[in-house]
N, C-alpha and C positions, 0 to 999 in steps of 0.2 A: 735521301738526297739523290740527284741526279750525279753521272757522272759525266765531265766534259773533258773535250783535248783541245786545247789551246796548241797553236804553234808559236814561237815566242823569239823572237831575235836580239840576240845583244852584241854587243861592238865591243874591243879592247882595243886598246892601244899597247901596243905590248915594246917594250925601248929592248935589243937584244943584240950583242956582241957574237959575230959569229964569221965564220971566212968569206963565206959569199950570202948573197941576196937569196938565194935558190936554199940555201941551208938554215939562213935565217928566218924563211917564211917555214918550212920544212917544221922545223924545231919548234916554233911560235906555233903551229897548227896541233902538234901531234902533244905539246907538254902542258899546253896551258887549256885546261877544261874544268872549271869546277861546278862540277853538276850537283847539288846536295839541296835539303832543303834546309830550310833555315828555319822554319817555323819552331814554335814548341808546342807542347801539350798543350799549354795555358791561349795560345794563339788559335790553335784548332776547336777548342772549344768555345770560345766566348765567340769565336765568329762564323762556327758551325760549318768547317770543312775539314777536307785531309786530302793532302797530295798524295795520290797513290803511286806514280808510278814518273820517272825523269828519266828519259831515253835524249842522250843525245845522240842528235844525229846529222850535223852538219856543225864543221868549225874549218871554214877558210879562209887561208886570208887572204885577200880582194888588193893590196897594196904595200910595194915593198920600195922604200928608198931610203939612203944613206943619211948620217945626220954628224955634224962634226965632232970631235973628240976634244 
């Protein structure tokens, strides 16, 4: 098998209680990352690959505002 690196981007919307805007992005960047794979054994096989390696390396977030309570 070849091996490839994909660059891959995914979006959250993340809803978050905190004192300010600057704390809320802050907190939303630095706690929310779930990097893992998902696959299983059974999934690797039958469709003949294996994720070798999940480096995150970018998580920011782009847009901070207020929403009512």
């Amino acid at each position: 098998m070849k091996t490839y690196k994909v660059a891959l981007t995914r979006t959250y919307l993340v809803q978050i209680k905190a004192e300010s805007k600057t704390e809320a992005r802050g907190f939303s960047e630095f706690f929310i990352g779930d990097c893992r794979d998902l696959s299983n054994e059974i999934d690797r096989m039958e469709n003949k690959f294996s994720i070798e390696n999940i480096e995150p390396v970018l998580n920011e977030a782009f847009e901070v505002y207020p929403i009512r309570d």
